[in-house]
C-alpha positions as a LaTeX table, in Angstrom:
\begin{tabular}{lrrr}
\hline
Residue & $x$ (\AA) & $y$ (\AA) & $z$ (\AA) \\
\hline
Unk1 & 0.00 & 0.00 & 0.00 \\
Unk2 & 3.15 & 2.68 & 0.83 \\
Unk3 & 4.31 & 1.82 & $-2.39$ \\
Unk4 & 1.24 & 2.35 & $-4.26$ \\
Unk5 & 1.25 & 5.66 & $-2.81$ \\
Unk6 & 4.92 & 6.65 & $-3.17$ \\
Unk7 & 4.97 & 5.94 & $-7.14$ \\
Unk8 & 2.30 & 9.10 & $-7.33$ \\
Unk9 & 3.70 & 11.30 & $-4.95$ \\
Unk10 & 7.08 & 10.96 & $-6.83$ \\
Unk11 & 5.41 & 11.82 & $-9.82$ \\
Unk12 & 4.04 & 14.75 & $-8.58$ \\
Unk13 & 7.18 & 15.48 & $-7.25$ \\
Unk14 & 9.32 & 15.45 & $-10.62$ \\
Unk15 & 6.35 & 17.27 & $-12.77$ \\
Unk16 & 6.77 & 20.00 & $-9.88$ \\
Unk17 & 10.38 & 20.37 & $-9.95$ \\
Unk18 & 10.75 & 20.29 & $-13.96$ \\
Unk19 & 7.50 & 21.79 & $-15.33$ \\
Unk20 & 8.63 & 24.79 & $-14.21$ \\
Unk21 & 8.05 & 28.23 & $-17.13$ \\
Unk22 & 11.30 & 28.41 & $-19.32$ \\
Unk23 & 13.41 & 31.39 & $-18.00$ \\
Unk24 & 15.80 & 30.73 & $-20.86$ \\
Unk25 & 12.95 & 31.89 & $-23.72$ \\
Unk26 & 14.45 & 34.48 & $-25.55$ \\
Unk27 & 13.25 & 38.26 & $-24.83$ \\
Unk28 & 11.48 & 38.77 & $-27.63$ \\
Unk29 & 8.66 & 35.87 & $-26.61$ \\
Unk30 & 8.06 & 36.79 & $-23.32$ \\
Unk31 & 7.90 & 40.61 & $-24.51$ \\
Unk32 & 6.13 & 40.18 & $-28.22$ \\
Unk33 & 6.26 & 43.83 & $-29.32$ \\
Unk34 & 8.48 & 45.91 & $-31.36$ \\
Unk35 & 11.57 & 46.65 & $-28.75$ \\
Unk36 & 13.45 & 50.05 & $-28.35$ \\
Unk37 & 16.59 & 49.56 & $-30.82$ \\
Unk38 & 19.06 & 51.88 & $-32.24$ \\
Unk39 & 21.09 & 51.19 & $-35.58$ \\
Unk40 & 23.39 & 52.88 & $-37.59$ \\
Unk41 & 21.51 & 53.24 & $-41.48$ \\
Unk42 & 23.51 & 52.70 & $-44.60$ \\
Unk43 & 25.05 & 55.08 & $-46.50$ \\
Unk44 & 25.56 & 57.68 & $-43.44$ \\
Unk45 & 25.56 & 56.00 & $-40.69$ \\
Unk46 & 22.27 & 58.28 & $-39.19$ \\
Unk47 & 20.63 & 56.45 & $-36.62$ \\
Unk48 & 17.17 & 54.67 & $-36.63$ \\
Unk49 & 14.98 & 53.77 & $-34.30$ \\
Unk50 & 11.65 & 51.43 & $-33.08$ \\
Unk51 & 9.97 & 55.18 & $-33.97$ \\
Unk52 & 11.28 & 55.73 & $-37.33$ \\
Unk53 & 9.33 & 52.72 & $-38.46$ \\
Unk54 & 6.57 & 53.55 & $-40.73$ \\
Unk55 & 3.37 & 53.35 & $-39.12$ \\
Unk56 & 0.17 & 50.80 & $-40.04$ \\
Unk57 & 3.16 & 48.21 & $-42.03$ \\
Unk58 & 4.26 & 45.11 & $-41.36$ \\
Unk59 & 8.00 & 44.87 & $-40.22$ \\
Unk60 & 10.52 & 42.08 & $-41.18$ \\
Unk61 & 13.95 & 42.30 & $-39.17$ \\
Unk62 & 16.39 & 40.48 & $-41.19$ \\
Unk63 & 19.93 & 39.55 & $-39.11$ \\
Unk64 & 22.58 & 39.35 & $-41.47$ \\
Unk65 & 26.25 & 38.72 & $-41.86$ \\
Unk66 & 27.40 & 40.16 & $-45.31$ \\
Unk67 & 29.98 & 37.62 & $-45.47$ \\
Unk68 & 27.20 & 34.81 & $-45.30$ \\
Unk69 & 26.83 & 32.88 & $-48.35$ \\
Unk70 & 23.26 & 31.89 & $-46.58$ \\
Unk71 & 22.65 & 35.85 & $-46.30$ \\
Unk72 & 23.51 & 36.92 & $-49.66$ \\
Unk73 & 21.37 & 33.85 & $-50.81$ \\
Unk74 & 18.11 & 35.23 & $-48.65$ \\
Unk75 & 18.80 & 38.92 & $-49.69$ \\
Unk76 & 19.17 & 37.84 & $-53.76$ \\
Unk77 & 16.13 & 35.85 & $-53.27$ \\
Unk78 & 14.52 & 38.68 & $-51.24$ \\
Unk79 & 15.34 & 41.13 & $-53.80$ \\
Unk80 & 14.06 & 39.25 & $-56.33$ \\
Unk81 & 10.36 & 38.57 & $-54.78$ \\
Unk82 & 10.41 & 42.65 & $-53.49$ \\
Unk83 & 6.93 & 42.88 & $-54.81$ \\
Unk84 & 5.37 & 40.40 & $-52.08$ \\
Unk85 & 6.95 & 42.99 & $-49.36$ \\
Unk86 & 5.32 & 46.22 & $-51.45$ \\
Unk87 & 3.34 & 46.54 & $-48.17$ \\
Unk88 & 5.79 & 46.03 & $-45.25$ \\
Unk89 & 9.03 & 47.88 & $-44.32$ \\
Unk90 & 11.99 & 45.34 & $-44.04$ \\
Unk91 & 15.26 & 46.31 & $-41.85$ \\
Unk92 & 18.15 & 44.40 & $-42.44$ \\
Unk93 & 20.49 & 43.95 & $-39.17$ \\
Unk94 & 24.06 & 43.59 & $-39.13$ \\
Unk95 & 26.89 & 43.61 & $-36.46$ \\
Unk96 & 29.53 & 43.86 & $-38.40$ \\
Unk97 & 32.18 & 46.42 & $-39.82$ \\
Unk98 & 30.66 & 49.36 & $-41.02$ \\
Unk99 & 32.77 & 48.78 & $-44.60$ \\
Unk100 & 31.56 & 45.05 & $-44.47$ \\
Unk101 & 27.65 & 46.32 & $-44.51$ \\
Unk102 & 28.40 & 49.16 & $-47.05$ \\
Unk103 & 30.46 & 46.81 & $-49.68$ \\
Unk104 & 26.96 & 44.61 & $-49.49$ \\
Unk105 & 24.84 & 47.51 & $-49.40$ \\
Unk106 & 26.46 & 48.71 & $-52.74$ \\
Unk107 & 26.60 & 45.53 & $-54.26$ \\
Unk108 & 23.26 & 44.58 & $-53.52$ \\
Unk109 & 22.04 & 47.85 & $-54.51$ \\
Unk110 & 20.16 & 48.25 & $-51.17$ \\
Unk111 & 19.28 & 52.12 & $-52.08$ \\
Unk112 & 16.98 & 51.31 & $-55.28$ \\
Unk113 & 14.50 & 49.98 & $-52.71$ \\
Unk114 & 12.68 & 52.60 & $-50.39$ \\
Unk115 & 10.88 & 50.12 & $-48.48$ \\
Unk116 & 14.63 & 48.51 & $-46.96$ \\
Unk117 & 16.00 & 50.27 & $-44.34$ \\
Unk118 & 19.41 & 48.72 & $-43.59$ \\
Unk119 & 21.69 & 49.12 & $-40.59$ \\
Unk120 & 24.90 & 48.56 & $-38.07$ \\
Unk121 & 23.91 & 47.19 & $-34.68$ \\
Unk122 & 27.06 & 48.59 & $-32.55$ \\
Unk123 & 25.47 & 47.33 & $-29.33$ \\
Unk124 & 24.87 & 43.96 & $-30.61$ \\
Unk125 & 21.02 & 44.14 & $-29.64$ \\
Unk126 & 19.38 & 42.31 & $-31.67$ \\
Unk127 & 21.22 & 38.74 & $-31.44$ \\
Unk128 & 21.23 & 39.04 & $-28.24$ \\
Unk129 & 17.45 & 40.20 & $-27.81$ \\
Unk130 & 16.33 & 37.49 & $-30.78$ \\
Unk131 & 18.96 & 35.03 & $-28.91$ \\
Unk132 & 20.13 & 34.26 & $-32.88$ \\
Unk133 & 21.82 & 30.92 & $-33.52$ \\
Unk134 & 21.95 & 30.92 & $-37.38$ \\
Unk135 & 22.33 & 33.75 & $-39.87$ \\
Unk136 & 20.19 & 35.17 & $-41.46$ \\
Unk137 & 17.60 & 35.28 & $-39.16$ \\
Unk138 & 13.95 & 36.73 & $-39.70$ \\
Unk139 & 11.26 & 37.93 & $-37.10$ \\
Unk140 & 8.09 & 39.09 & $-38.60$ \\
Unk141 & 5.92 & 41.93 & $-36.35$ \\
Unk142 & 2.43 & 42.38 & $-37.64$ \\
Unk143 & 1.09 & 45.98 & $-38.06$ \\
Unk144 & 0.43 & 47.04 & $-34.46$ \\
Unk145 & 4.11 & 45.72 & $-33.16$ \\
Unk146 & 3.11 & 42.47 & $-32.22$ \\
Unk147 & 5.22 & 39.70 & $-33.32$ \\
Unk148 & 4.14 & 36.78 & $-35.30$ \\
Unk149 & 7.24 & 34.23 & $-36.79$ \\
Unk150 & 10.78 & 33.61 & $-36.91$ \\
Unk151 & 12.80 & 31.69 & $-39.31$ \\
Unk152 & 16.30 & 30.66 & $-39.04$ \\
Unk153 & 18.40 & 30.26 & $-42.05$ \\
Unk154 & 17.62 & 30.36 & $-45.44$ \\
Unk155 & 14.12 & 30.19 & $-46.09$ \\
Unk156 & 11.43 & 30.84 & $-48.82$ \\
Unk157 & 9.93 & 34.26 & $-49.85$ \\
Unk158 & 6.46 & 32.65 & $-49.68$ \\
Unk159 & 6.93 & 31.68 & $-45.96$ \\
Unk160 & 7.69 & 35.34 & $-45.00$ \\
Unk161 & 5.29 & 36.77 & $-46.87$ \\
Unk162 & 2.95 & 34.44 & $-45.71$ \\
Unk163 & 2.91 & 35.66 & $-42.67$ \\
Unk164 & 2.72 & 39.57 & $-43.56$ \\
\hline
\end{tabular}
């Protein structure tokens, strides 16, 4: 009979200690809105922030290396499909060298499209807030700030836009 009940109250006992809420979730899902941010816009380094975003539009944070083969991949294929994004402003992240972002800006020809906004993190905010593992990374915020997906690595137009 003391066994019968010991074999519950050890159960209980584990799902106690382990079902505990996950401290480790990254910032930006246990605070789903648009977060204060500074970056450093491409080609003169003014800065941007959370209230330089347009109003009423989608937003698509894209954390980029420009050295990334995966990166340049997502950004080609981004570039190419610019008319699914007509109605969202996209803000491509990077932490790197301010040279490194302008040799891709230039290349990429980031300025021929007004709805890009793309930037130096200095403070490294954004992997840290996003807790990024792979490059590129994507978060999508809906119109009012709230966000809705993330995608790590390369991944299909459709799928973002999908979710705009």
């Amino acid at each position: 009979m003391k066994k019968l009940f010991l074999l519950p109250a050890l159960i209980f006992l584990y799902m106690a200690a382990f079902c505990q809420e996950d401290s480790t979730a990254p910032v930006y899902q246990r605070f789903p809105t648009i977060p204060q941010f500074t970056i450093f816009k491409a080609p003169d380094s003014t800065s941007f922030t959370r209230n330089d975003l347009k109003r009423n539009k989608s937003v698509v944070f894209m954390i980029f290396s420009p050295d990334c083969e995966h990166c340049q991949h997502e950004t080609e294929n981004l570039l190419a499909n610019i008319n699914k994004f007509k109605n969202c402003q996209i803000v491509m992240v990077t932490y790197l060298p301010y040279s490194d972002m302008m040799a891709f800006y230039k290349n990429y020809k980031i300025a021929d499209y007004p709805q890009i906004t793309m930037g130096r993190d200095t403070k490294f905010f954004f992997p840290v807030f996003f807790k990024v593992r792979n490059l590129p990374s994507i978060f999508v915020y809906d119109k009012k700030g709230k966000f809705k997906k993330n995608f790590e690595g390369s991944v299909s137009t459709d799928l973002i836009s999908d979710e705009l």
